[in-house]
C-alpha positions, -999 to +999 in steps of 0.1 A: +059-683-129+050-683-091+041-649-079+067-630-060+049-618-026+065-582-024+061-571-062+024-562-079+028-572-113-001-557-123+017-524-125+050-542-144+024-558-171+022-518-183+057-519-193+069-551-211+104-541-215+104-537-174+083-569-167+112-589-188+140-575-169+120-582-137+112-615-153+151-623-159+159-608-126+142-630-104+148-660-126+182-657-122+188-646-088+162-662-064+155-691-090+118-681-090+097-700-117+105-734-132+104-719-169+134-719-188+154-686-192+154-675-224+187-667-243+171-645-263+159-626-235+186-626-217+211-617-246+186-584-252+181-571-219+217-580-207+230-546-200+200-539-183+196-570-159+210-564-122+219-597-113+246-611-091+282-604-097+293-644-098+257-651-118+271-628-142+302-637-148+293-674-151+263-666-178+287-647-197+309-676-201+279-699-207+268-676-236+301-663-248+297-627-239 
C-alpha cells in the first residue's frame, strides 16, 4: 500500500481494528494501494467504514447488503 503523506501509521499499527478501517477507507475513497479490497473486510468493518455516500450505495449492491 503506498504511504498516505498526512497519516503516521505507526500510531494505527497499535490498533488493528482502526488500521483496517483506515485501510478500507482510503482504498475505497482515494483509491490508494493497488491491493485488492477484501470482501471479508469490508463485509466486517462495514458499519464502521466512512466512505462516500454513492461508494456506498454502489458496494452494497455489488455485495448484496
Amino acid at each position: 500500500m503506498k504511504k498516505h503523506w498526512s497519516v503516521d501509521t505507526r500510531q494505527l499499527e497499535k490498533n488493528p481494528r482502526a488500521l483496517a478501517i483506515w485501510k478500507l477507507e482510503q482504498r475505497i475513497n482515494w483509491g490508494v494501494g493497488e491491493a485488492k479490497i477484501s470482501e471479508h473486510n469490508l463485509r466486517t468493518h462495514w458499519n464502521d467504514i466512512d466512505i462516500d455516500p454513492s461508494k456506498r450505495k454502489a458496494l452494497s449492491l455489488a455485495l448484496g447488503l
